[in-house]
KEKE-3310 file (N, C-alpha, C; in steps of 0.2 Angstrom, whole numbers, plus 5000, padded with zeros to 4 digits):
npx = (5148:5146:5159:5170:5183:5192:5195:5205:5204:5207:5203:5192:5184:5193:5206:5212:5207:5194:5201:5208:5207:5194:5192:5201:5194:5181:5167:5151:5147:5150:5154:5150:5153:5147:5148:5140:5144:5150:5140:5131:5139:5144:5147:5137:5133:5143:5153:5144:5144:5155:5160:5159:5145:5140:5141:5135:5133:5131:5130:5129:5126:5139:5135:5125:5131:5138:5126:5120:5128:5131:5116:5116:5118:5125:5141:5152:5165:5170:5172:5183:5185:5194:5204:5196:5183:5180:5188:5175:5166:5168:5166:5154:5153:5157:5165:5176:5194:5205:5212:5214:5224:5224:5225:5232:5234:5244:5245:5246:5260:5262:5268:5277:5273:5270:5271:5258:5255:5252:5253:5245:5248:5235:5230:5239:5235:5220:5226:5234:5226:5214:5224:5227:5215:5216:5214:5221:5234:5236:5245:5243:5244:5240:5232:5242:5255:5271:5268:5268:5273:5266:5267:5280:5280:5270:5272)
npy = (4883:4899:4904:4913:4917:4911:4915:4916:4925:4934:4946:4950:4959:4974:4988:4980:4971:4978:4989:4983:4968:4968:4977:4971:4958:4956:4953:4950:4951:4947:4936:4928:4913:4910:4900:4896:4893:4905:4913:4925:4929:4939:4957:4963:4977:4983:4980:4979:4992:4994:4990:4993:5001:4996:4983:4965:4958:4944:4936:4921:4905:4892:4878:4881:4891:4885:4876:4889:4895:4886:4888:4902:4917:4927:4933:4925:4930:4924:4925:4920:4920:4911:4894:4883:4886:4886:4874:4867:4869:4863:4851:4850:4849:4861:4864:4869:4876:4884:4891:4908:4911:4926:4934:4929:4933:4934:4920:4914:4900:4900:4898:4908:4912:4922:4938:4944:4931:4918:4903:4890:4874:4868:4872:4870:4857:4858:4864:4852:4843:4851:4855:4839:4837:4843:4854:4870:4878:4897:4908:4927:4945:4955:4955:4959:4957:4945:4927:4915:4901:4886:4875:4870:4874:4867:4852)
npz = (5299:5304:5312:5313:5319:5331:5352:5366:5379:5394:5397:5387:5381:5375:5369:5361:5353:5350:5343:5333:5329:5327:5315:5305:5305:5298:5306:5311:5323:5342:5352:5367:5380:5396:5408:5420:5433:5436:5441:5441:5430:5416:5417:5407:5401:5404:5396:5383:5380:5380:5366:5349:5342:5328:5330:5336:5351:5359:5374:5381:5390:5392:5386:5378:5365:5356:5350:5346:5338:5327:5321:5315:5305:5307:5304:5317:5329:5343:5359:5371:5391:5396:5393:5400:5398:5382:5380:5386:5375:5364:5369:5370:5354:5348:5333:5326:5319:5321:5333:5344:5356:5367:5379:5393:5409:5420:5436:5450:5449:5437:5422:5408:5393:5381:5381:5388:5389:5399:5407:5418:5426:5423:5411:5401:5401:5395:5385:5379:5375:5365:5356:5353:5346:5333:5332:5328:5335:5339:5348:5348:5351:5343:5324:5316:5324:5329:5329:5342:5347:5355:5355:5362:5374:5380:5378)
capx = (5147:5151:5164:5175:5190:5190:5200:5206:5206:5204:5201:5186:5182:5196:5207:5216:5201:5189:5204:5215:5204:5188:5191:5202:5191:5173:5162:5145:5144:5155:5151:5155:5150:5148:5147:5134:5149:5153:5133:5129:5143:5146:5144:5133:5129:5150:5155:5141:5147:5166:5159:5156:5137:5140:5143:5130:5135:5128:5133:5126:5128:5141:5131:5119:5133:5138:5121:5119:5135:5129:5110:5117:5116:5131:5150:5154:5169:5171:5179:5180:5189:5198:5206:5190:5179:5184:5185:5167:5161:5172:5164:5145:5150:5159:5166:5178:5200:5210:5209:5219:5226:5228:5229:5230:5240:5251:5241:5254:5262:5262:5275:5277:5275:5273:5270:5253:5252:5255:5249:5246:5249:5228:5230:5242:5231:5217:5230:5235:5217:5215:5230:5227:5210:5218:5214:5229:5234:5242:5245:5245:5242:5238:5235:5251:5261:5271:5264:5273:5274:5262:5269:5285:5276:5262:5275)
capy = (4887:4905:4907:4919:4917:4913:4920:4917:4934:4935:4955:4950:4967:4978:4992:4977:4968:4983:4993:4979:4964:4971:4979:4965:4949:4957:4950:4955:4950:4946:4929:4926:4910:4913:4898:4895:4893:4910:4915:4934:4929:4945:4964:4964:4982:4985:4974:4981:4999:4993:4987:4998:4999:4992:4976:4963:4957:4939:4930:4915:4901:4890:4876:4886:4895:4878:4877:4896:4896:4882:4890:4908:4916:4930:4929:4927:4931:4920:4928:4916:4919:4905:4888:4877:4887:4885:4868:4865:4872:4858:4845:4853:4849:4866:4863:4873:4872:4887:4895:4911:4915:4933:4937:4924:4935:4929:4916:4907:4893:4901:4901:4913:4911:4927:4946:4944:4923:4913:4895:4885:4867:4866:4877:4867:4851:4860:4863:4848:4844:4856:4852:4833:4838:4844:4860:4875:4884:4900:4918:4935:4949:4958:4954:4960:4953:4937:4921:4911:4893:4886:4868:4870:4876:4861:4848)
capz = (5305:5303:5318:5309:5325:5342:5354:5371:5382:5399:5398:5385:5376:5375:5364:5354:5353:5345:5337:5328:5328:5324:5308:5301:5306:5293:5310:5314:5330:5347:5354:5374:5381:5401:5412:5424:5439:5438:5445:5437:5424:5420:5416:5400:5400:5404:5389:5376:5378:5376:5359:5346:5340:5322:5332:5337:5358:5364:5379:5383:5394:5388:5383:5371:5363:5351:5346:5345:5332:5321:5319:5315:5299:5306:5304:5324:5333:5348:5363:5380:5395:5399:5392:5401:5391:5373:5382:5389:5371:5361:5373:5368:5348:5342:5325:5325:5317:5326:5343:5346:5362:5364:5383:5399:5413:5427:5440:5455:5447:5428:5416:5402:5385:5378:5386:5391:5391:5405:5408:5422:5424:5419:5406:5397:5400:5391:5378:5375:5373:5362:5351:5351:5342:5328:5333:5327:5342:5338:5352:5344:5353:5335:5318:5311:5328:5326:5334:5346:5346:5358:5357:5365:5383:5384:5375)
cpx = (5150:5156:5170:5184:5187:5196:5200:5209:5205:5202:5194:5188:5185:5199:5210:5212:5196:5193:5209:5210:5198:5187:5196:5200:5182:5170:5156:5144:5149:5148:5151:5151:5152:5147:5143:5138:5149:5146:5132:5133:5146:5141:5140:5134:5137:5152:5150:5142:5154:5164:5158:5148:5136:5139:5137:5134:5131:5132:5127:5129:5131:5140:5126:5124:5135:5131:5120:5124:5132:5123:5112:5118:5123:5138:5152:5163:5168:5175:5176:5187:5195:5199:5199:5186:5177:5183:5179:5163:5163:5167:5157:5146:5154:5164:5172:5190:5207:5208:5216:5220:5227:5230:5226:5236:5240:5245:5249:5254:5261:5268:5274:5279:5274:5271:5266:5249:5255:5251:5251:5248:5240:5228:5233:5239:5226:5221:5231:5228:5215:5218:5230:5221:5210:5218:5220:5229:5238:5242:5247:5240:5238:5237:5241:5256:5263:5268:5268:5272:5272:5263:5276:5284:5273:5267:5278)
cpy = (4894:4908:4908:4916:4917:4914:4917:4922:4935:4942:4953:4957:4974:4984:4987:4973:4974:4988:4989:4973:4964:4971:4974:4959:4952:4954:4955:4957:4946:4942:4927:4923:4912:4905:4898:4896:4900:4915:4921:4932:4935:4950:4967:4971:4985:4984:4978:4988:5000:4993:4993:4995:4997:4984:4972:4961:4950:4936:4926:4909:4897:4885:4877:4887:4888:4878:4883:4897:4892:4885:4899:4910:4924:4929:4933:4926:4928:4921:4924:4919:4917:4898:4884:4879:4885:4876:4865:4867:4864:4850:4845:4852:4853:4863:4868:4872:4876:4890:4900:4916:4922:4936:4931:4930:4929:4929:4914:4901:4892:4901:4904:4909:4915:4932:4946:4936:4920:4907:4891:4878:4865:4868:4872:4860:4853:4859:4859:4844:4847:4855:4845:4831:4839:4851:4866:4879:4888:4906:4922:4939:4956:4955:4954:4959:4945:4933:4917:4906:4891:4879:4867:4871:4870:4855:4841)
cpz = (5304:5309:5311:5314:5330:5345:5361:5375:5387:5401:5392:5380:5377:5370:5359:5350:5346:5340:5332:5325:5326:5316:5303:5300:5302:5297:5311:5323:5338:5352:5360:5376:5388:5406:5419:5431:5440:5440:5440:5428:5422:5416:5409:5401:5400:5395:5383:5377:5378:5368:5354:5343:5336:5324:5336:5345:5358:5369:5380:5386:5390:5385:5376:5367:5358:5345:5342:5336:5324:5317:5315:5308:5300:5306:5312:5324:5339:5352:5369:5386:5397:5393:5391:5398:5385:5372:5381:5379:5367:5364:5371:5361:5344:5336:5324:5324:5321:5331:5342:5352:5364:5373:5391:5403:5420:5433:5443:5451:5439:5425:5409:5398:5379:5383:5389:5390:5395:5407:5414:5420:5419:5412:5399:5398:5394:5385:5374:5372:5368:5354:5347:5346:5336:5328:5333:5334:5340:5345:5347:5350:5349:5330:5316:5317:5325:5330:5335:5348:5353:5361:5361:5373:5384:5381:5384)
residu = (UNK:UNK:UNK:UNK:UNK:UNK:UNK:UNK:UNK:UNK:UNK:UNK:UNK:UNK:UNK:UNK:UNK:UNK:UNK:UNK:UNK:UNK:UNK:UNK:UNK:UNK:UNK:UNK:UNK:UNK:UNK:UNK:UNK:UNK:UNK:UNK:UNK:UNK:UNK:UNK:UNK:UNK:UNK:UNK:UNK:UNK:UNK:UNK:UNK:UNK:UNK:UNK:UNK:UNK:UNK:UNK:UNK:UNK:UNK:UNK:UNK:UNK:UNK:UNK:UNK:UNK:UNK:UNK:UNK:UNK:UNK:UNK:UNK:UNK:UNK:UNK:UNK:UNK:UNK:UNK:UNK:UNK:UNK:UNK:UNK:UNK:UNK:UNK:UNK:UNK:UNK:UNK:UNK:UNK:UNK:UNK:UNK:UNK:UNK:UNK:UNK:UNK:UNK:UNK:UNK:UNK:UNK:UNK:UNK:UNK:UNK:UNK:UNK:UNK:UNK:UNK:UNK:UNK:UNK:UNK:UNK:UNK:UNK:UNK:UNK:UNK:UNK:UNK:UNK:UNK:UNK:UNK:UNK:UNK:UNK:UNK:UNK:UNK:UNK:UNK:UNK:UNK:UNK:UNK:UNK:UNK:UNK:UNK:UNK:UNK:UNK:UNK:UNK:UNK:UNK)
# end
């Protein structure tokens, strides 16, 4: 499966995204799977002029996007929103061994776990979901930031 990195980022396509993570991860193409709940899902035309235009843009409902990955012949980046996400895709099949957290901000009834991660109680059920799979959880905000221990919150 060429998923290169996934990511969890509630801002989606931003400066640390396109200026840090970009030119470090050799990807062709940024992944976003978009659930059907969130009706429009979102701002395609917002999002592919964040991107630079060397870069390929798909969203697709997040059921497709499992298949989409496995059939693909480029090296995806994989950016979701959210937790249930990442989740929901897992549940459809995906193949996949780390998840990198990069930015969940503050919801009522969150606790901090780094600068820009804060996890609800669901949050950390996904996690452990997540974890019990075998799947590596790390947060980084960057590349060359350090990564903050993921197990000590959802424990």
């Amino acid at each position: 499966m060429p998923i290169v990195f996934a990511r969890v980022d509630d801002r989606l396509i931003h400066g640390q995204i396109v200026q840090a993570w970009l030119p470090e991860l050799n990807v062709d193409e940024i992944l976003i799977p978009c659930s059907k709940e969130k009706g429009t899902c979102l701002n395609r035309g917002l999002l592919r002029l964040s991107l630079p235009y060397e870069y390929e843009l798909t969203i697709l409902d997040a059921h497709d996007c499992a298949r989409y990955a496995a059939q693909s012949k480029r090296r995806i980046f994989l950016l979701m929103g959210s937790l249930k996400e990442f989740t929901e895709l897992i549940e459809d099949g995906l193949q996949i061994k780390s998840l990198n957290i990069g930015g969940m901000h503050f919801k009522e009834g969150a606790q901090k776990l780094d600068e820009n991660v804060f996890l609800d109680a669901a949050d950390k059920r996904f996690l452990k979901l997540i974890r019990d799979l075998g799947i590596n959880i790390e947060t980084r905000a960057v590349p060359n930031s350090q990564s903050v221990s993921v197990n000590e919150a959802i424990s």
